[in-house]
C-alpha positions, 0 to 999 in steps of 0.5 A: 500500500505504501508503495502504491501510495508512493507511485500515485505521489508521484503520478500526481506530482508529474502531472503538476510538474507538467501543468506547472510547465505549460503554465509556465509557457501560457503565462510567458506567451501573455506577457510577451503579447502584451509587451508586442501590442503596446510596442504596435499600439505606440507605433502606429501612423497616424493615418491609422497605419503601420510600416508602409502604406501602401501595402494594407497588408502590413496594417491587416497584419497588426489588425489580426493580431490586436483581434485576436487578443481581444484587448479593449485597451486597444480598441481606439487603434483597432477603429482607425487600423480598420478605417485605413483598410476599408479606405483601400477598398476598391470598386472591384472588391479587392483591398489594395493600393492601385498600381497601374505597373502591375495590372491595375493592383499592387500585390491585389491578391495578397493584400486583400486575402491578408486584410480579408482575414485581419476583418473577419478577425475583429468580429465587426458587423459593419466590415462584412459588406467589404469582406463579400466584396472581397470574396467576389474579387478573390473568387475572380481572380482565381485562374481558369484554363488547363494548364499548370497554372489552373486553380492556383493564384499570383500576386495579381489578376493583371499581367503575365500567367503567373501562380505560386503557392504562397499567393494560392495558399493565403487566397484558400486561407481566406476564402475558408476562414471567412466563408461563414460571412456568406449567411449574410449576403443578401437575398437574391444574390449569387454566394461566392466560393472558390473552385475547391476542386482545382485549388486542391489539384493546384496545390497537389500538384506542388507536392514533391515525393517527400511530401514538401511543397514548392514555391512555383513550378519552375523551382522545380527544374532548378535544383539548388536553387532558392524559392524563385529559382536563384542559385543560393550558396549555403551559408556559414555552418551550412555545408554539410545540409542539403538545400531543399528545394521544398522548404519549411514554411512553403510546406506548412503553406501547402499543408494548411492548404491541404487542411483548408481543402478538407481533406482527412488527415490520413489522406496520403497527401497529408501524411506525406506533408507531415512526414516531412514537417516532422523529418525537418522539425526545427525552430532554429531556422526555417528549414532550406531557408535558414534565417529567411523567413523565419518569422513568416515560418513560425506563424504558418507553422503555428497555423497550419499544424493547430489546423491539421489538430497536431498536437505533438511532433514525433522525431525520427528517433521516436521523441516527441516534441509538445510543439506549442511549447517549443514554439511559445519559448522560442518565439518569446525568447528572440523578443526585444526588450522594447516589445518588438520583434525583428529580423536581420535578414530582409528576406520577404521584408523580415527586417520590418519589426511590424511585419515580424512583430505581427507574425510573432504576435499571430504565432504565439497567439495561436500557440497559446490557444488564445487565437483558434 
C-alpha cells in the first residue's frame, strides 16, 4: 500500500510538474503579447497605419493580431487600423493600393486575402459588406484554363500567367476562414466560393515525393536553387545540409492548404506533408531557408499544424516534441526588450519589426490557444 501510495505521489506530482510547465509557457506567451501590442499600439501612423502604406497588408497584419487578443485597451487603434483598410477598398472588391505597373493592383491578391482575414478577425458587423466584396474579387481572380497554372493564384489578376503557392495558399486561407460571412449576403444574390476542386489539384500538384511543397513550378527544374529559382550558396555552418528545394514554411503553406481543402488527415497527401514537417522539425531556422523567413515560418507553422489538430511532433528517433511549447519559448525568447520583434535578414521584408512583430504576435497567439 505504501508503495502504491508512493507511485500515485508521484503520478500526481508529474502531472503538476507538467501543468506547472505549460503554465509556465501560457503565462510567458501573455506577457510577451502584451509587451508586442503596446510596442504596435505606440507605433502606429497616424493615418491609422503601420510600416508602409501602401501595402494594407502590413496594417491587416497588426489588425489580426490586436483581434485576436481581444484587448479593449486597444480598441481606439483597432477603429482607425480598420478605417485605413476599408479606405483601400476598391470598386472591384479587392483591398489594395492601385498600381497601374502591375495590372491595375499592387500585390491585389495578397493584400486583400491578408486584410480579408485581419476583418473577419475583429468580429465587426459593419466590415462584412467589404469582406463579400472581397470574396467576389478573390473568387475572380482565381485562374481558369488547363494548364499548370489552373486553380492556383499570383500576386495579381493583371499581367503575365503567373501562380505560386504562397499567393494560392493565403487566397484558400481566406476564402475558408471567412466563408461563414456568406449567411449574410443578401437575398437574391449569387454566394461566392472558390473552385475547391482545382485549388486542391493546384496545390497537389506542388507536392514533391517527400511530401514538401514548392514555391512555383519552375523551382522545380532548378535544383539548388532558392524559392524563385536563384542559385543560393549555403551559408556559414551550412555545408554539410542539403538545400531543399521544398522548404519549411512553403510546406506548412501547402499543408494548411491541404487542411483548408478538407481533406482527412490520413489522406496520403497529408501524411506525406507531415512526414516531412516532422523529418525537418526545427525552430532554429526555417528549414532550406535558414534565417529567411523565419518569422513568416513560425506563424504558418503555428497555423497550419493547430489546423491539421497536431498536437505533438514525433522525431525520427521516436521523441516527441509538445510543439506549442517549443514554439511559445522560442518565439518569446528572440523578443526585444522594447516589445518588438525583428529580423536581420530582409528576406520577404523580415527586417520590418511590424511585419515580424505581427507574425510573432499571430504565432504565439495561436500557440497559446488564445487565437483558434
Amino acid at each position: 500500500m505504501k508503495r502504491l501510495l508512493t507511485l500515485v505521489g508521484c503520478t500526481v506530482l508529474s502531472v503538476f510538474s507538467v501543468r506547472a510547465v505549460e503554465s509556465a509557457n501560457e503565462v510567458a506567451a501573455r506577457a510577451a503579447i502584451q509587451k508586442g501590442l503596446a510596442w504596435l499600439a505606440s507605433n502606429q501612423q497616424e493615418a491609422g497605419c503601420w510600416s508602409n502604406k501602401r501595402f494594407p497588408a502590413l496594417t491587416g497584419l497588426p489588425v489580426w493580431a490586436i483581434a485576436n487578443a481581444k484587448e479593449a485597451k486597444y480598441d481606439k487603434q483597432l477603429d482607425a487600423a480598420v478605417r485605413f483598410i476599408l479606405g483601400k477598398a476598391q470598386p472591384d472588391g479587392g483591398i489594395y493600393t492601385p498600381d497601374p505597373r502591375r495590372g491595375g493592383a499592387g500585390l491585389g491578391n495578397y493584400n486583400t486575402s491578408v486584410c480579408m482575414m485581419a476583418l473577419h478577425a475583429t468580429g465587426r458587423k459593419d466590415v462584412i459588406p467589404v469582406i463579400l466584396k472581397a470574396r467576389e474579387y478573390t473568387a475572380s481572380t482565381q485562374l481558369t484554363g488547363d494548364d499548370e497554372h489552373t486553380g492556383g493564384y499570383g500576386y495579381d489578376r493583371g499581367g503575365r500567367r503567373h501562380t505560386d503557392l504562397s499567393n494560392t495558399a493565403m487566397a484558400i486561407d481566406a476564402m475558408r476562414v471567412t466563408q461563414d460571412v456568406e449567411e449574410f449576403r443578401p437575398a437574391g444574390e449569387k454566394k461566392v466560393d472558390l473552385n475547391w476542386e482545382n485549388a486542391l489539384k493546384y496545390v497537389s500538384g506542388m507536392q514533391q515525393k517527400d511530401g514538401g511543397f514548392l514555391y512555383t513550378k519552375s523551382f522545380a527544374a532548378a535544383p539548388g536553387a532558392d524559392a524563385k529559382g536563384t542559385p543560393q550558396p549555403r551559408g556559414e555552418g551550412e555545408g554539410k545540409r542539403p538545400l531543399l528545394q521544398a522548404y519549411g514554411s512553403i510546406t506548412y503553406d501547402g499543408l494548411l492548404a491541404l487542411m483548408h481543402c478538407q481533406l482527412q488527415r490520413n489522406d496520403p497527401r497529408v501524411v506525406s506533408a507531415l512526414d516531412f514537417c516532422t523529418k525537418h522539425w526545427t525552430l532554429e531556422e526555417n528549414p532550406g531557408q535558414g534565417a529567411q523567413g523565419i518569422y513568416f515560418y513560425y506563424d504558418i507553422l503555428t497555423r497550419a499544424l493547430n489546423a491539421a489538430g497536431i498536437d505533438e511532433i514525433v522525431r525520427t528517433d521516436g521523441s516527441k516534441v509538445a510543439w506549442r511549447d517549443a514554439v511559445i519559448q522560442k518565439v518569446v525568447s528572440l523578443q526585444k526588450p522594447e516589445g518588438y520583434w525583428e529580423n536581420a535578414n530582409n528576406r520577404w521584408w523580415e527586417a520590418d519589426p511590424v511585419l515580424v512583430t505581427s507574425y510573432s504576435l499571430i504565432a504565439l497567439e495561436y500557440a497559446a490557444g488564445i487565437a483558434k
